[in-house]
N, C-alpha and C positions, 0 to 999 in steps of 0.2 A: 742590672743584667747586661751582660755581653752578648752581643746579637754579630754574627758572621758575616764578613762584607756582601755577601751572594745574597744571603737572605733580609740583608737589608735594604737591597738592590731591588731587590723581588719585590717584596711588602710596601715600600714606600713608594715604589710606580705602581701597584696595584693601587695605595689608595688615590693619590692621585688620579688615575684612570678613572675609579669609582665618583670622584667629583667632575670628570670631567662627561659620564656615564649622564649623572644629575643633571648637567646642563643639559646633555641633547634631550634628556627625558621631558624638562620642563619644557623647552621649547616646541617640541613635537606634542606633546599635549596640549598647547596652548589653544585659547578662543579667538584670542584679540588679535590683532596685525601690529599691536606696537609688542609683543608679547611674542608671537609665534611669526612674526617677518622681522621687523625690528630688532629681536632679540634684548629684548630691555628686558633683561631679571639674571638673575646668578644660583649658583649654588655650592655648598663646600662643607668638609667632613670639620669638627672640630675635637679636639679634645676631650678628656672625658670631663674637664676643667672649663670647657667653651673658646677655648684658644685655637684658633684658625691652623691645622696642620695642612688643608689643600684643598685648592680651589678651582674652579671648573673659569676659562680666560673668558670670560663676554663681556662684563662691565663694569671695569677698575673702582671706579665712587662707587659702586653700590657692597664692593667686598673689602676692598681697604681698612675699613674701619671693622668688621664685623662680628671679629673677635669683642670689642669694646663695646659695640650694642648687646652682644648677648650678655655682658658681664652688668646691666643694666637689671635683667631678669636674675640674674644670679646674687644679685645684693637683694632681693627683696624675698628669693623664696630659698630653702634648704636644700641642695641639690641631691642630697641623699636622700631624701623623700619625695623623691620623681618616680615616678612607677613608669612602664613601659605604653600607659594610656594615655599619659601626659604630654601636652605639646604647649610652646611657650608663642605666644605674639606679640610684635612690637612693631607700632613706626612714629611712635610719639617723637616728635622732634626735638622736646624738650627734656626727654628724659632716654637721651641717647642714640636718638634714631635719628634717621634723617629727611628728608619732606615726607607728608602723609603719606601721598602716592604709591610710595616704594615700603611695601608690606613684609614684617621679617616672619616667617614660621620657622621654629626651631624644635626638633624631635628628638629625644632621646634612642643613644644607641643601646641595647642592654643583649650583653652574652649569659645566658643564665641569669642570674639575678645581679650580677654587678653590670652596673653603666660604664661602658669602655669610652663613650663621645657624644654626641649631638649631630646629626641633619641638618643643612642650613640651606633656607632658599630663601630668594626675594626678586619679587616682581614687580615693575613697574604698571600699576593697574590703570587703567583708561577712566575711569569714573571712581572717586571715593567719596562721593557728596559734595558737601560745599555750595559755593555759592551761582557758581554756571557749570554747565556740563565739560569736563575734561581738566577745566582750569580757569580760575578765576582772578587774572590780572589785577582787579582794580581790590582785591582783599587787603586789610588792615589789621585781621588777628590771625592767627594761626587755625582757629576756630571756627572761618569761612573759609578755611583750604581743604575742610572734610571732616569726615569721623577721624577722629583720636582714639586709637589703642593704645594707653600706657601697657610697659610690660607686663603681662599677665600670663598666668597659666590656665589652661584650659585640659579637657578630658576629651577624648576623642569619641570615647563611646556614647559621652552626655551631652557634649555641647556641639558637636559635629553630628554629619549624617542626619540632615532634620530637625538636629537639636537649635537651641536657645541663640547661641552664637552665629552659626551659620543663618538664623533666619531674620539677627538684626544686623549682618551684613547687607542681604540679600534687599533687604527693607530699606537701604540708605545710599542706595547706587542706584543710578538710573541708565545703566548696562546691564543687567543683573547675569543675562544668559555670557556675556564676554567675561564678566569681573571673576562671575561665582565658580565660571569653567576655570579660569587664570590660579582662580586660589586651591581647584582642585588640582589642577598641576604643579605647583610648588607640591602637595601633601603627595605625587604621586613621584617625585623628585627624591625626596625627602624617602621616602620609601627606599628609595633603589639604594640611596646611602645606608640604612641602614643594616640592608640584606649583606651589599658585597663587603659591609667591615665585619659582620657578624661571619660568612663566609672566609672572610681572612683570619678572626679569630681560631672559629672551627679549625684548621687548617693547621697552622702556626702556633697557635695558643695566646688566650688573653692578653698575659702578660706582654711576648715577647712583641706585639700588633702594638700594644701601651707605647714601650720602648721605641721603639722605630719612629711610631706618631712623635716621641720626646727628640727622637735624633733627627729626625727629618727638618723637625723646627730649630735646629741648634745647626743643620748644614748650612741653612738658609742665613741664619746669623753670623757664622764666620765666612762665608762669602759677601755677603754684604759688606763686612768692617774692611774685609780685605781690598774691597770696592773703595771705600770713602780712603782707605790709611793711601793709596796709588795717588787722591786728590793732593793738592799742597793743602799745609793746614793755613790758618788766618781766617777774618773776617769780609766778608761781600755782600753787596748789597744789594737790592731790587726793587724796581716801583712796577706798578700798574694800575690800569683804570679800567673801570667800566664805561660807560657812554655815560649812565646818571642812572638816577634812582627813577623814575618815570613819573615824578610830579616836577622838577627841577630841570633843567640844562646844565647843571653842575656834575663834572664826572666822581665818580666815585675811587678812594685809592684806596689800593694795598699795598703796604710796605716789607718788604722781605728782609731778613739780616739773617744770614748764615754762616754760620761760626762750625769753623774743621776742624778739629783737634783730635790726631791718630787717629785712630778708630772710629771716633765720634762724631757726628752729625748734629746742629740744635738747630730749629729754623725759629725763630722769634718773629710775630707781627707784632709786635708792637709798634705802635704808629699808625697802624693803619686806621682809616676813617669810622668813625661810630656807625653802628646799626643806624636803619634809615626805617622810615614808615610802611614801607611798600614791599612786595616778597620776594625782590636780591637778594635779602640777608640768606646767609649760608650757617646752618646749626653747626655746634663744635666736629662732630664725626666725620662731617663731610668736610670741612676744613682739612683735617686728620687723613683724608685721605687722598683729599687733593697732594697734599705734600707727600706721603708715600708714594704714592705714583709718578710724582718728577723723580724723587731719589732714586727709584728705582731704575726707571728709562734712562737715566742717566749715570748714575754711579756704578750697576749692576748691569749684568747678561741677560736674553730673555731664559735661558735655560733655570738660570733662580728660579724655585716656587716660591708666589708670593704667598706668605704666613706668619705666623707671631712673631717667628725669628727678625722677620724685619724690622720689627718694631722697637727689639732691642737696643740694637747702634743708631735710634734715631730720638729727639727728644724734640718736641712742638709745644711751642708757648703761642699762646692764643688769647690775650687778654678778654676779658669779659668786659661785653657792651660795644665789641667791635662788630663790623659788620661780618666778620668772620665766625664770632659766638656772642649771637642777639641775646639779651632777656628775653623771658617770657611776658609778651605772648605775641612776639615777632610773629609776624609772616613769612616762609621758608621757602613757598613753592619753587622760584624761581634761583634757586642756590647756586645753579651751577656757572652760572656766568661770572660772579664773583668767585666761585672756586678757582674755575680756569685763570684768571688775574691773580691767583696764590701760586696756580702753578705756573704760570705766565712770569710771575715777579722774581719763585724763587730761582727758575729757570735762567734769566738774567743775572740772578746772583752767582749761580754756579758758571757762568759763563767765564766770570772772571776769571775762576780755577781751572777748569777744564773746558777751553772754547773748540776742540777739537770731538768734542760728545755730546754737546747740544744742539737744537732746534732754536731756526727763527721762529717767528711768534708766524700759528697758522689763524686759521677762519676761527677761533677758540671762543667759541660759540653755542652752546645749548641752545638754537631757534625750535623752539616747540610751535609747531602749528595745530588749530584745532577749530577744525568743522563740524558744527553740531547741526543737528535740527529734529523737530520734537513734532510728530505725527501722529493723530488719532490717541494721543494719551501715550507712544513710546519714543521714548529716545534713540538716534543715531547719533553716537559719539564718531569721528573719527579721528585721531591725534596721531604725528610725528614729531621725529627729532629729526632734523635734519643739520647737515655737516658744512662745509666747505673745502675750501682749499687749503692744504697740509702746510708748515713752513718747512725751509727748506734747511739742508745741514751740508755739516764739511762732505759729505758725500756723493749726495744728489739732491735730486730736484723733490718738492713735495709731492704727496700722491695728491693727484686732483678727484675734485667731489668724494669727500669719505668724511665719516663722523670725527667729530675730535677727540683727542685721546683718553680722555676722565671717562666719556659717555660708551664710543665702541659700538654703534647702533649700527645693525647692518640696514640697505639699503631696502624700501619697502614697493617691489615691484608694481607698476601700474596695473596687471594683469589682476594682481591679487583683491587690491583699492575697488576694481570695476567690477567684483566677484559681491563685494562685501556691502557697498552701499550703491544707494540710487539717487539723492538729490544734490550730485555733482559728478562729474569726469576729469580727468586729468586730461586737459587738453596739449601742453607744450610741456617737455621736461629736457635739457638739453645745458652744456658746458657753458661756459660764457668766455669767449677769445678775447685777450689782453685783461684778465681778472685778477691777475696775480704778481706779486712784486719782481723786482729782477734780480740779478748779482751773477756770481759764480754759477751759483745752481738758482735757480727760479723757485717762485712759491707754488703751490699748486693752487690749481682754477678753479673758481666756483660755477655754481651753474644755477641753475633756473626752473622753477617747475610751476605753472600755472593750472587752475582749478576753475573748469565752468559750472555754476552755480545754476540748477534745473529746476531748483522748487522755491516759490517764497518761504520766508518764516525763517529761515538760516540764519546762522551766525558765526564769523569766524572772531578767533580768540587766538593770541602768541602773548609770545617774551622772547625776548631775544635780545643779542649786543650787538657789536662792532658796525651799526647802523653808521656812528658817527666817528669814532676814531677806530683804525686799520689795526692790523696785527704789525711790530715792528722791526723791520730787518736789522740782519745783526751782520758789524765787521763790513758796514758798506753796504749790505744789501737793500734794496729800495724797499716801502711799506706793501703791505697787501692792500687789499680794497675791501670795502664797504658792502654790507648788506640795502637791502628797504623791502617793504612790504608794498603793495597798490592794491586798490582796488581798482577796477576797468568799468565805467558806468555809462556804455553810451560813447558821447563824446568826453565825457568827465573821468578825472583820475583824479580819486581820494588817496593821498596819502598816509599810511599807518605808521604811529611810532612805534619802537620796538615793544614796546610795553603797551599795548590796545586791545579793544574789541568792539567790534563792530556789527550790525545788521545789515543781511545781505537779503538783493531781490532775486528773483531768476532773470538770468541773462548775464548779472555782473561773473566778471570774469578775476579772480584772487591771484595775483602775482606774487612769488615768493621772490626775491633775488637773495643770493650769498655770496658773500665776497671770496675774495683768495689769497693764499699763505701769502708770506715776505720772503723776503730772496736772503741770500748769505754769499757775501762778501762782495767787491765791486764788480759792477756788470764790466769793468773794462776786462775783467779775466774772463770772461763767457766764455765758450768754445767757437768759434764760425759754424762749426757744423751744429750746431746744438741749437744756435737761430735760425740756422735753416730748416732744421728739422720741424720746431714750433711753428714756422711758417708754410711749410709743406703740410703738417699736420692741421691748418686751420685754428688753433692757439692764441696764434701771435699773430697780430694785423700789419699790412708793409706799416702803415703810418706811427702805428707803438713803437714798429722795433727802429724804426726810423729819429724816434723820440730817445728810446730807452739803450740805445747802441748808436748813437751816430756816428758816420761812416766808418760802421763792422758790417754794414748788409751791400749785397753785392745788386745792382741796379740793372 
């Protein structure tokens, strides 16, 4: 079918609009503060086939891949015998999904009696079981990260609303009123998708709504190729590492090798270090979508919708048994640190081709914090992601304090935190001056946020990286800096490694630090006004830049 350029203008920013409809929806229904402040979940319209035509922008890993998780449920059940009660869930890590945590419900679109698409949402949920509250660091199977949903289908009128499913959710989280609210937001998400493609239908007609969803994903594809064919073609390569696996002092690597050919895109890890025992390892999807997301920032415009299309000019080799794609029955939780050293390494690799469209290496960091404590038989979860400092590019300087790029976590106001629980306060949260590497353009700064502990019995719990080695500046630009964790006890300061969890009393005081981006190119090109400005701004200290610029500062 031929579809007219107006109306395909129309239609395809409509659905678009409609996932992006889904996000505010989820968000603003949300329970949790990692959920409705954080914004940790997504959502996006797919085909009638489960292929990603459009997606609402909050959290690149969690959509990246999500054409491919639903194609998970679609090999196991007949999709022409979906009835319109039918809703599909998944966050099994092994069988397509990606850490427990992050929960996929997938709904059928139906105009009449034919299914035009699929509803897609997914939340990062504060509690899914497991073995401590929010997240359990020191787990060894996959199977102490929480309840496991392989793909399955469900009925909404039997297993939801008081049914079967819903109430051995409800039974296996120890947030139930944050979690079971969070899961009714995706289904009220998932809703809106369904109305505004079924009103596009109405409107337009089945078919020509089909059409558009097939061209939209096919625009996205030949602007991408046309992205990578502008690269030189050849071979590049990348390393990265993590700090270690969190039993060891050995860093952990990822090895990138990116191969251009016209059109075409391959990112190969092979080489990279074997799965490990602890929960860095990153399941195959999330891998998959770490690298979609460098391609994209880098080879592509943000105007691109990301969707299937992209997926076509791009091919990802991922050996099995890497830390990139664990066997079963890895532990996942902690994926995304080793993701970001995929995007990190491939990033490097592309450097080589195009170093005028890359980023130096930022804070690239998933630092999950997580304060529990268990009162009178209920639980208080509270959990962040928190960010750092940006790296910086041929352009400017990084943003300072903001999540890094896979995650996308907006920032979770103290106002909110002091609304929601009571056995701590955010006492200090604030930038950290001389944080970030130097060069042309600077990295951007990390900052600080400290937690007074009010009630015994507490416990805090992370994972996190770049504790021990920096993000790396590129083209001359100096490294970033280093994370750490403390605890404040009195006169005494316990140190936490990235990978810990700990018993807290009332009075200790939890200090978060995060490091900050790497600079790009050599600080001897800096601007004079641009160190002044850092230092008018409080930033840059006389004695750094004293270090980091010698005599460029005026005395």
């Amino acid at each position: 079918m031929t579809v007219s350029a107006i109306d395909y203008a129309v239609i395809s920013q409509a659905v678009l609009a409609g996932a992006r409809e889904m996000g505010a929806k989820l968000i603003r229904s949300a329970y949790s503060t990692i959920l409705r402040e954080a914004r940790d979940g997504s959502a996006a319209i797919l085909d009638r086939n489960g292929y990603t035509v459009a997606q609402a922008e909050l959290i690149p890993m969690q959509l990246g891949s999500i054409g491919s998780i639903f194609q998970s449920c679609a090999q196991l059940y007949d999709l022409d015998e979906v009835s319109d009660d039918d809703f599909f869930v998944v966050n099994d890590s092994h069988s397509g999904g990606q850490h427990l945590q992050d929960v996929f419900f997938f709904h059928p679109i139906f105009v009449g009696d034919r299914r035009v698409g699929f509803a897609a949402s997914v939340a990062h949920h504060l509690d899914i079981g497991g073995g401590s509250p929010g997240l359990s660091p020191h787990a060894r199977d996959v199977h102490s990260e929480g309840l496991i949903i392989p793909p399955t289908k469900f009925s909404m009128s039997r297993d939801w609303n008081g049914g079967p499913l819903e109430r051995m959710l409800r039974a296996n989280v120890r947030a139930p009123l944050q979690t079971m609210g969070d899961f009714n937001a995706q289904i009220a998400a998932n809703r809106i998708g369904q109305k505004r493609v079924a009103e596009l239908c109405e409107r337009y007609g089945t078919e020509k709504v089909e059409q558009v969803m097939a061209d939209f994903q096919s625009y996205t594809e030949r602007r991408v190729r046309a992205g990578i064919a502008q690269a030189p073609d050849g071979v590049y390569y990348g390393e990265s590492e993590i700090d270690d696996d969190g039993l060891t002092d050995k860093p952990v690597r990822v090895r990138s090798k990116v191969t251009i050919e016209g059109d075409q895109i391959t990112v190969d890890y092979t080489g990279t270090d074997d799965q490990v025992a602890t929960n860095v390892n990153a399941p195959l999807a999330s891998a998959i979508s770490a690298t979609m997301s460098c391609i994209k920032s880098v080879l592509s415009t943000p105007d691109i919708p990301f969707n299937d299309g992209l997926c076509r000019s791009v091919e990802v080799v991922v050996p099995e048994g890497c830390i990139l794609n664990p066997r079963y029955p890895a532990p996942v939780r902690a994926r995304m640190n080793v993701c970001y050293r995929a995007f990190n390494a491939t990033m490097k690799a592309l450097a080589q081709a195009v170093p005028e469209l890359v980023i130096a290496g930022g804070y690239d960091s998933t630092s999950v914090g997580c304060l529990s404590w268990l009162n009178n038989g209920k639980y208080s979860v509270y959990l962040e992601v928190f960010g750092g400092g940006y790296g910086a590019s041929s352009t400017g300087n990084g943003c300072d304090a903001i999540d890094s790029p896979l995650a996308n976590c907006a920032n979770t106001p103290v106002e909110a935190i002091d609304q929601d629980y009571e056995f701590f306060r955010v006492e200090d949260y604030r930038l950290r001056p001389d944080s970030f590497g130097h060069g042309r353009y600077r990295g951007g700064a990390g900052f600080e946020r400290s937690f007074r502990i009010l009630k015994d019995g507490a416990t805090v719990a992370l994972y996190a990286d770049r504790f021990k080695l920096p993000a790396e500046g590129l083209f001359g630009g100096t490294d970033g800096t280093t994370g750490a964790c403390e605890i404040h006890r009195g006169d005494e300061v316990i140190s936490l490694s990235s990978k810990d969890m700990r018993d807290l009393r009332k009075g200790d005081l939890v200090v978060f630090r995060f490091g900050g981006g790497a600079g790009y190119g050599s600080p001897d090109e800096r601007a004079p006004e641009a160190i002044e400005d850092d230092l008018r701004q409080g930033m840059l200290t006389a004695k750094e830049a004293d270090r980091a610029y010698p005599g460029r500062v005026a005395s």
